[in-house]
N, C-alpha and C positions, 0 to 999 in steps of 0.2 A: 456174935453167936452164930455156930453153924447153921445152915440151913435145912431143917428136916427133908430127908427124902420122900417124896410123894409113894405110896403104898400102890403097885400096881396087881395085875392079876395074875401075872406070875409070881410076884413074892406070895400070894395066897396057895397059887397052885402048889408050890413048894413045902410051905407049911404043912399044907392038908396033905397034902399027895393025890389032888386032884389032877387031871389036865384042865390046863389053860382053857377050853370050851367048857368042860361041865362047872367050873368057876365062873365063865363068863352068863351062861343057862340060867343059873340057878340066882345068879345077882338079878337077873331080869326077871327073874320068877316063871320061867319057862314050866311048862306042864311035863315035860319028859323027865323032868328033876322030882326025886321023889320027898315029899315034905321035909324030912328027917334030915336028909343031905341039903336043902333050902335053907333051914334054919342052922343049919351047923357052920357053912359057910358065910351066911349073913351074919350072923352072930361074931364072927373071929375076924371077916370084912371090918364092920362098925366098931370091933374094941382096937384093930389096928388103924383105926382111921382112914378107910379105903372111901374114896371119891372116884366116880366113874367121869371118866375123859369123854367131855360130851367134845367136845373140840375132835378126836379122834377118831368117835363113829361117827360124825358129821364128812370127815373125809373118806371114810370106808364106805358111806351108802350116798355122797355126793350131795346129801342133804339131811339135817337134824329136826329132832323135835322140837322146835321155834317156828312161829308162827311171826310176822313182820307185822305191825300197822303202819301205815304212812296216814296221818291226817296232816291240815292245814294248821290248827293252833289246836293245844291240848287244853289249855285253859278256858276254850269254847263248853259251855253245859251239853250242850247234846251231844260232841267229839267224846268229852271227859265220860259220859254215861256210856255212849258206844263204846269206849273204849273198856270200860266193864267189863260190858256185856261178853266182849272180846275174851278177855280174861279170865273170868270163872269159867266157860265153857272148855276153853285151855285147858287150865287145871286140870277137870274135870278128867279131861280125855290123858293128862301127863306131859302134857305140852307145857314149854316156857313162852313169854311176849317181849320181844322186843322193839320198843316204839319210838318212832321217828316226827318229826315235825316240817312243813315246808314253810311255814310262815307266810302262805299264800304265795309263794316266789316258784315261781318253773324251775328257776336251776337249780336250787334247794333240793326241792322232789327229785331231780333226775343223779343228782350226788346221794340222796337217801337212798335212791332204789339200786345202786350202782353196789353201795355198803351192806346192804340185804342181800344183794345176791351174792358179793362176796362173801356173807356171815354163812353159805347153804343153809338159808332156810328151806323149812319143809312148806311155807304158804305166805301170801302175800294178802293183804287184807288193806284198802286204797279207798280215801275220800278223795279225791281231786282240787289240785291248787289255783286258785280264783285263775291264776294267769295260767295255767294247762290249755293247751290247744292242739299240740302234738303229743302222743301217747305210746310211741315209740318206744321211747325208755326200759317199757314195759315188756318186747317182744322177746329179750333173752331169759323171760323167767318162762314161758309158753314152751319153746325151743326146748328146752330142758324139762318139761313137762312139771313145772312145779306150779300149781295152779295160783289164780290173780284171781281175789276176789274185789270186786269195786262196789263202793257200797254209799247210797245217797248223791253224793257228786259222781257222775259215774260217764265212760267215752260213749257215744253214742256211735263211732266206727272202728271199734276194739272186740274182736270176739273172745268173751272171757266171761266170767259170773258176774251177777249183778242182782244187790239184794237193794231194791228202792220203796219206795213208797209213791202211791198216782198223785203227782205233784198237781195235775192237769184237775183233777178231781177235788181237790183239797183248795186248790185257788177256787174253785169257781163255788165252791161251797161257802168260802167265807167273805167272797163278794156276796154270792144269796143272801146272804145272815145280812148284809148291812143297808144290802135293798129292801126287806122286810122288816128293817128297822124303821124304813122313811127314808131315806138316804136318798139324795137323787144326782151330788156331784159327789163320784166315787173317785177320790187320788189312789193311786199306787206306786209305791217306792221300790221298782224291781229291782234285782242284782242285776250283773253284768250278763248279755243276753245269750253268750258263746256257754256260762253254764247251765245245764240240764235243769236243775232243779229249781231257777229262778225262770228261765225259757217258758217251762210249762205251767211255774206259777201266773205267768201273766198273761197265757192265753187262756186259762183258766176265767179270771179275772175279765177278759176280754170279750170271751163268750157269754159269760153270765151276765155283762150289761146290755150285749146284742140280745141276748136270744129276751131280756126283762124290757123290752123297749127304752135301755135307755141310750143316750149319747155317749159315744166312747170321745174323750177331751183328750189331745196327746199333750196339752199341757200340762194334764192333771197327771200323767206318768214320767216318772224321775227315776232314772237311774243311778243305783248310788255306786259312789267301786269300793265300797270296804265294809257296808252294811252295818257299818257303828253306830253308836248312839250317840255321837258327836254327829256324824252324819245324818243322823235322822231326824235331828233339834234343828241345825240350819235349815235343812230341806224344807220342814215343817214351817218352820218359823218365814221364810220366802216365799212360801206358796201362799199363805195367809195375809201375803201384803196384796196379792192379786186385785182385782177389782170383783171378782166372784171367786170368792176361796171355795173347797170343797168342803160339807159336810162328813163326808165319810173319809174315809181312811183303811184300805189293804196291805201291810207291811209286810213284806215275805223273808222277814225275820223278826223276831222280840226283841232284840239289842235296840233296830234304826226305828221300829214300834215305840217302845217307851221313850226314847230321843223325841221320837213328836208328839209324844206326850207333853215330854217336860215343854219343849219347845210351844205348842198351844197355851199351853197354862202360865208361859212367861209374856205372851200378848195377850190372857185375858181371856180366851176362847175357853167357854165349858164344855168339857165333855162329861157325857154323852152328849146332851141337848144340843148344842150348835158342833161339834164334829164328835162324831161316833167312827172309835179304831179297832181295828183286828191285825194280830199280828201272826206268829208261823212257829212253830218247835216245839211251844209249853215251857220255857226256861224258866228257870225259880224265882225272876225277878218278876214274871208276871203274875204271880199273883202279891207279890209284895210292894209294886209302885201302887200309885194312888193317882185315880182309880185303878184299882184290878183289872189287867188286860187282857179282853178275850184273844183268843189264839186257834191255833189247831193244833194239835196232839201232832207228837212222832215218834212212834217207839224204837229210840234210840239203842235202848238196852238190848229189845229182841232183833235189831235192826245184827247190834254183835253177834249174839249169839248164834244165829241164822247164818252169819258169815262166818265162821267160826266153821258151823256144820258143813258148809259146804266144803270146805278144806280138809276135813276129818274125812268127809266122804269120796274126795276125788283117790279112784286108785290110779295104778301105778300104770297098769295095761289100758288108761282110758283112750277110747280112738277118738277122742272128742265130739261125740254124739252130745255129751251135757255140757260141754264148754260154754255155751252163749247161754244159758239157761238163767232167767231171770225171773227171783221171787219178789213180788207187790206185796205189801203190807195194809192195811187200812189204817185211815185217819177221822176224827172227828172235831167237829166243831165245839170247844169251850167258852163256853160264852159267860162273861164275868163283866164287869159293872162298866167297864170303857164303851160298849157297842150297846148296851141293852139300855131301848129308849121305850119299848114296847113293855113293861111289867108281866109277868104272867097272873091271868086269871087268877084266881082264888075261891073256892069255893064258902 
């Protein structure tokens, strides 16, 4: 069977006996097009099956309405929700998403962002891959003024947008919560320390047992490199062999969190009563292991959205007065049946 010819906007033009601009206008719903001539052309457009060549204004303005995400895994709960968040905001404004995965591998990311800038995207939208350490990759979408927004994992020597959350604030909050439980050996399972958002979770965590008089142990901090839940059952489960295991527990994530969950409860260790844990995100598993595990909130969804805006908002003429410009979010502490040794009052 032959191959239908694609309907361009000259075949419309000709039809109508428009020119080729007031067809192209009027498809875009341009205001100099007066309703009457709108609807006349979209109408005889959509019954000949006219599809507009994004492929083709992508080349005429050197960049399309698509917006890029680069995450680490999309299968990750709070990636997956950012990635949303991402998404409807899109829509909203008429934007398409096209999204990429680095599988926590550097050279992944720098071949994804290589394929984005070939696609001319109009925006870049960046969690950072575990092994990221040079950020480079990134400086031919700036060049080009097509703005990078980094969001959660984010370079700390890359001038570009950056929508995060006070990682520093958030650790040191849910070590609080576990010293007020009674807690007096606090472990922490930090990520790898070259990234941001594990960095500041453990100074966090760090300061809040200095400034509460307690002993910072560096035995009781383990760093895990993949922040899994298989990682965080061994971790758990070897620390517990110690001669003085730790009561508490700061995970700064819910994946290698519930790992030491299971991992305790496979030697026997009750929690709360003999270790009380907190983990990092709010991911869906923590309220469904047993015990329920407290956490901290991270609004992953408004995390997108916000990133999202800022891309919407960056114009064309910017001298980069708002490039570095970096929105914080708040966090709170969830405190569910794994940490809470203290009941609350009752009247």
């Amino acid at each position: 069977m032959k191959k239908k010819k694609e309907v361009t906007i000259y075949d419309l033009a000709r039809q109508l006996n428009y020119s080729p601009s007031t067809i192209s206008r009027a498809l875009n719903n341009h205001k100099s097009i007066g309703q009457k001539t709108k609807k006349e052309i979209q109408k005889v457009a959509s019954d000949l099956g006219y599809r507009p060549n994004s492929i083709a204004a992508s080349l005429r303005n050197n960049k399309s309405k698509t917006i890029g995400i680069m995450v680490a895994r999309i299968n990750s709960p709070f990636m997956s929700t950012l990635i949303s968040g991402v998404e409807d905001a899109a829509r909203k404004a008429g934007y398409n998403v096209i999204i990429s995965q680095s599988n926590e591998k550097y050279e992944n990311e720098v071949r994804n962002a290589k394929a984005m800038f070939d696609s001319r995207i109009g925006g870049l939208i960046v969690s950072l891959a575990m092994e990221t350490r040079n950020n480079s990759h990134f400086q031919l979408f700036l060049d080009k003024n097509i703005p990078v927004v980094f969001v959660d994992r984010v370079p700390q020597d890359f001038n570009s947008y950056r929508v995060i959350i006070d990682n520093y604030a958030a650790g040191y909050r849910a070590t609080r919560h576990l010293i007020e439980q009674g807690c007096k050996r606090i472990a922490h399972f930090a990520g790898l320390e070259h990234v941001n958002v594990y960095n500041m979770r453990k100074k966090g965590y760090l300061d809040a047992l200095l400034e509460n008089g307690q002993v910072v142990d560096e035995e009781l901090i383990i760093e895990l490199d993949t922040m899994s839940l298989e990682e965080g059952k061994e971790a758990m489960m070897k620390l517990l062999e110690g001669n003085v295991p730790p009561d508490g527990l700061f995970c700064a994530n819910d994946a290698a969190a519930v790992g030491a969950i299971l991992g305790a409860k496979k030697v026997g260790v009750k929690i709360p009563d003999e270790l009380a844990i907190i983990g990092f995100n709010d991911d869906p598993v923590a309220s469904i292991v047993e015990p329920s595990l407290s956490t901290i909130s991270h609004p992953a969804r408004k995390m997108g959205e916000l990133s999202t805006k800022r891309i919407l908002d960056h114009s064309e003429d910017s001298e980069g007065s708002r490039v570095s410009e970096i929105t914080m979010l708040d966090t709170e502490v969830i405190v569910r049946d794994s940490s809470l040794r203290k009941k609350p009052i009752t009247e």
